[in-house]
C-alpha positions in Angstrom: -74.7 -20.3 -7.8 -75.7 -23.4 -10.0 -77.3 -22.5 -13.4 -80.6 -24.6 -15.1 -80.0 -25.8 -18.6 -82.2 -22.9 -19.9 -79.8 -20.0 -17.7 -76.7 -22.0 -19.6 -78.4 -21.3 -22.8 -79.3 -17.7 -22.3 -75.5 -17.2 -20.8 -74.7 -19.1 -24.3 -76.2 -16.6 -26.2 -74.8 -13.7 -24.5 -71.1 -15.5 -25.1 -71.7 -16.0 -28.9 -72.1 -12.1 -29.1 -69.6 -11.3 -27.0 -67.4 -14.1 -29.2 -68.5 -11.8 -32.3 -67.0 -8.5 -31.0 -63.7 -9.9 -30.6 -64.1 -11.1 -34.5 -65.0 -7.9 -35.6 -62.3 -6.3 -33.3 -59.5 -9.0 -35.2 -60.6 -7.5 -38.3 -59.8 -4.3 -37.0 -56.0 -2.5 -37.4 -55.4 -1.0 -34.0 -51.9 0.7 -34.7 -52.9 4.7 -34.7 -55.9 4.0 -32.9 -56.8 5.4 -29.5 -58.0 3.1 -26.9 -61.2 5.2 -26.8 -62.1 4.8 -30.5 -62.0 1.0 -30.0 -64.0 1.8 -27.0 -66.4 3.4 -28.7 -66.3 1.1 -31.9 -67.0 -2.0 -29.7 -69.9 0.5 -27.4 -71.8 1.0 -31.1 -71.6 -2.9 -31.9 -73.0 -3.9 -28.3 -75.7 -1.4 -28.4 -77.4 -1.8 -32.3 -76.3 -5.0 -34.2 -76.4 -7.0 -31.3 -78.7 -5.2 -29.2 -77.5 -5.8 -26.2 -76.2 -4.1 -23.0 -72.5 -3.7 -22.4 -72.5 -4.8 -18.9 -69.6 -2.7 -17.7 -71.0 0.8 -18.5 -71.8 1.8 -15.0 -70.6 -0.9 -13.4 -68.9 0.2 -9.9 -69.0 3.7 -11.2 -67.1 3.1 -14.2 -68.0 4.6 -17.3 -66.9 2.8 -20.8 -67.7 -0.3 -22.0 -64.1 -2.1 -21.9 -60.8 -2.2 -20.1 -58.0 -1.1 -22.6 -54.4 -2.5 -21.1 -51.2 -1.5 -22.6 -48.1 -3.1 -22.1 -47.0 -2.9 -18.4 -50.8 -2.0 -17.1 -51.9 -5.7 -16.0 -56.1 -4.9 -15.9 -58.4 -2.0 -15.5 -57.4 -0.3 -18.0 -59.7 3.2 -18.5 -60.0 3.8 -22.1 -58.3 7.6 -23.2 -58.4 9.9 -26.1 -54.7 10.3 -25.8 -53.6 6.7 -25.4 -52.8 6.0 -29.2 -51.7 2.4 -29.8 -48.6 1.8 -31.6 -46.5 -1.2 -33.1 -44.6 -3.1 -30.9 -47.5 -3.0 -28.1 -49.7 -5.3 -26.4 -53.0 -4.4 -25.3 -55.8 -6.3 -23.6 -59.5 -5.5 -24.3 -61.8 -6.9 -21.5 -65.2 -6.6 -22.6 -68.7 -8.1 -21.0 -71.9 -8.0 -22.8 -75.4 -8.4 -21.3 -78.3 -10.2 -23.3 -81.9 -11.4 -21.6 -81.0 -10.9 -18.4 -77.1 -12.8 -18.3 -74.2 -11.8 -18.4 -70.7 -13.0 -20.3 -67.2 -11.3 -20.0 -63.8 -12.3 -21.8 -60.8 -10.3 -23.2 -58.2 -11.4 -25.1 -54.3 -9.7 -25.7 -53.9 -8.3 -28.8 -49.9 -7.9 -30.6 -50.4 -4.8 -32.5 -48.3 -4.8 -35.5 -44.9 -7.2 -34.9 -43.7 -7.3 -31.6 -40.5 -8.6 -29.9 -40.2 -11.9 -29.0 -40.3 -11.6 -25.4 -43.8 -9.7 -25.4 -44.7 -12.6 -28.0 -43.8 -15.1 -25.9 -45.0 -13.7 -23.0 -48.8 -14.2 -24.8 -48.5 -17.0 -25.8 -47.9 -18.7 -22.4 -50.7 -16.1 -20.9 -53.1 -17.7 -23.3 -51.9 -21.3 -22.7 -51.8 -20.9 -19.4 -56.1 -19.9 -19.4 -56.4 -23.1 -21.3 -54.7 -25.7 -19.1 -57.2 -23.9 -16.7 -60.1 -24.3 -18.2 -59.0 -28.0 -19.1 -59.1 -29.0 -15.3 -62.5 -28.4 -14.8 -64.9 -31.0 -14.3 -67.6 -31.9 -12.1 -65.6 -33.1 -8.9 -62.3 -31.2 -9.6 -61.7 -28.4 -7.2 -60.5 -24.9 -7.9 -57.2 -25.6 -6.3 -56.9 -27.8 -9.5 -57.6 -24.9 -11.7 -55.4 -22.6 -10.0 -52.6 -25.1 -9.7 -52.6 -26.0 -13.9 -52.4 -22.0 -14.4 -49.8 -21.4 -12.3 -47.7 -24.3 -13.0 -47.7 -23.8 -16.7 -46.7 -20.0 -15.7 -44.0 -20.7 -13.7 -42.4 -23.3 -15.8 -42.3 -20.8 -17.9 -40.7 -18.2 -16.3 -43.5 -15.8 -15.5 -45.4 -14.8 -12.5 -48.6 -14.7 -11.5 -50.7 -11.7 -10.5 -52.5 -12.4 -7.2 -54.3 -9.6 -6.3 -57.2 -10.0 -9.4 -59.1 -13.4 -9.7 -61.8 -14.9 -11.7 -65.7 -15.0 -10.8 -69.1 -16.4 -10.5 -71.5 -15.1 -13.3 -74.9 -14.9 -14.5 -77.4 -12.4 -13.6 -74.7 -10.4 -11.6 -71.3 -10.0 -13.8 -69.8 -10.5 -10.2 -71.0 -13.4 -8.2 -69.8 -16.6 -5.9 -67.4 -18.4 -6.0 -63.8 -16.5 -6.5 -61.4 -18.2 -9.1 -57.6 -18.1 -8.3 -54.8 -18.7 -10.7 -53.0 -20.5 -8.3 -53.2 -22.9 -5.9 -52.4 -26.7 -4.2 -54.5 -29.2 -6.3 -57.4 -30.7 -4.4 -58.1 -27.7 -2.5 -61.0 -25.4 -2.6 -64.7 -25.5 -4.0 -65.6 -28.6 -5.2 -67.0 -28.2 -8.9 -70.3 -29.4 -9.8 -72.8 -29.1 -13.1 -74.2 -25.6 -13.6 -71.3 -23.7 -12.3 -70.8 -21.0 -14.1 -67.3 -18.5 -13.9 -64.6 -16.8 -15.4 -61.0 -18.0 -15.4 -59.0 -15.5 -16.3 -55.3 -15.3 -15.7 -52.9 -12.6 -15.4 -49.2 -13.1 -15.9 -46.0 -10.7 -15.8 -42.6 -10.6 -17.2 -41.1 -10.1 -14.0 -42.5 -9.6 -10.7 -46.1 -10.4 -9.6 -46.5 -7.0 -7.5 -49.2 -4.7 -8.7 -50.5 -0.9 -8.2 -53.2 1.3 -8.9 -52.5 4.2 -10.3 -54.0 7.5 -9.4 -57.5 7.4 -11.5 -58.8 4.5 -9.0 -58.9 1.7 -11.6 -55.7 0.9 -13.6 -53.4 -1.5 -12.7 -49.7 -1.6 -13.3 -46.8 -3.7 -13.0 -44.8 -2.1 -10.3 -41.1 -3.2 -12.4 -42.6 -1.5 -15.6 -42.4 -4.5 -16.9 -45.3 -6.9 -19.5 -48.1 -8.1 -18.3 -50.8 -10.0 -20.5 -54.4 -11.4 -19.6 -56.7 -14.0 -21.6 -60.4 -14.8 -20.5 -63.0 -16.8 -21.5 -66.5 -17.6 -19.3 -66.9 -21.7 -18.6 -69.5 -23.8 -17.1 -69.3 -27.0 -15.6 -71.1 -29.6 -17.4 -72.1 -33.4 -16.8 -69.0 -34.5 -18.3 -65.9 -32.0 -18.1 -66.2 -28.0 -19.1 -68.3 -25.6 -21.8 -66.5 -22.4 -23.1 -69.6 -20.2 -23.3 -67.2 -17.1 -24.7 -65.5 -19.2 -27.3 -64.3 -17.7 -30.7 -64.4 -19.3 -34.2 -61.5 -19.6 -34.5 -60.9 -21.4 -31.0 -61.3 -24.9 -29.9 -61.7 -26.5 -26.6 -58.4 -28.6 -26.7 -57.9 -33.0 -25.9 -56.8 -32.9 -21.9 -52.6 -32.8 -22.0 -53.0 -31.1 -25.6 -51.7 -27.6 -26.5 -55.0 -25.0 -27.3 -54.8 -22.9 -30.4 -52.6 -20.0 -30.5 -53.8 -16.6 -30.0 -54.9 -14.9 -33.5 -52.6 -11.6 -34.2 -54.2 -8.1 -34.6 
């Protein structure tokens, strides 16, 4: 669905709050922590500073405001009392916030304390790989070119690429037209034009790309046990290439060919 000027600006606004939770979360320490406290910290900042809605309360059923994913679980992530984050582990927060009407969503993987260089590595590429992505759209490109830069920079690497979750439309609904793989054959798919709006949002795994859901409905694991990390950030296509409407202060949209920023440690 193509967005006016004026739904890009709301949409804008919702992404600069949504930008601040993930600064205040930064400032946060997370070793000790339960992935329900966060949960709950980043439910009181939605609701009363920034008065707004956190758009996945309720959403589907589901009842918290963010996914919490540790380690091996690759999305969906249900927040728990008992889950207590520890050194050494990776955890993704996916988080959407509602504001007049329009919706944003991103989530970013977070190293708590040091972690080994494999895990590190692992993010790093997961976080590259979202921003040679976002760098291939443009009014004209297709989504196979998206999904081809993703999955390219992916494998190069070594990693694989989780099929079975995809990026989205957004705006009014946090769900909407068209879906966004992370792979693909380059000039395949939608063709992009201004006003798109959607999320782009890769997955990748140490080792194999198969998933499962584990027994609660909604959390996703790696079926080898092994790492999987996420980055996400919501876009829209504009006259002239691509506007990150989730992006954080200390981000930048990088040159085309250029490496983006890397991802700030817990």
């Amino acid at each position: 669905m193509i967005k006016t000027p004026e739904e890009i600006e709301l949409m804008a606004e919702s992404g600069r709050l949504l930008a601040s939770v993930f600064t205040f979360l930064d400032g946060q320490p997370l070793a000790g922590r339960t992935t329900m406290e966060i949960n709950d910290l980043v439910e009181h900042m939605i609701v009363h500073p920034l008065a707004a809605r956190p758009a996945s309360k309720g959403q589907y059923g589901y009842g918290y405001v963010l996914n919490g994913s540790r380690n091996d679980v690759v999305c969906h992530g249900v927040p728990s009392e008992t889950e207590t984050l520890r050194a050494g582990d990776i955890v993704n927060f996916d988080i959407t916030l509602e504001k007049n009407g329009f919706i944003a969503d991103s989530s970013k993987t977070y190293a708590v304390g040091e972690i080994a260089p494999a895990a590190a590595r692992l993010v790093k590429t997961t976080y590259e790989a979202m921003w040679k992505g976002i760098q291939a759209v443009r009014p004209g490109a297709r989504l196979g070119d998206v999904g081809h830069a993703i999955e390219h920079h992916a494998k190069k690497a070594g990693y694989s690429i989780v099929r079975e979750y995809c990026g989205h439309g957004i705006g009014r609904e946090m769900h909407e037209k068209p879906e966004v793989l992370h792979f693909g054959r380059p000039g395949t798919g939608v063709r992009l034009e201004e006003g798109m709006v959607f999320t782009i949002e890769p997955m990748l795994n140490q080792g194999r790309r198969l998933v499962r859901t584990e027994d609660d409905g909604w959390t996703v694991v790696t079926v080898d046990g092994k790492l999987s990390a996420q980055f996400e950030h919501t876009v829209a296509v504009t006259r002239n290439g691509v506007r990150v409407l989730t992006l954080r202060p200390e981000e930048r949209l990088p040159s085309r060919g250029k490496t983006a920023l890397r991802p700030a440690r817990a």
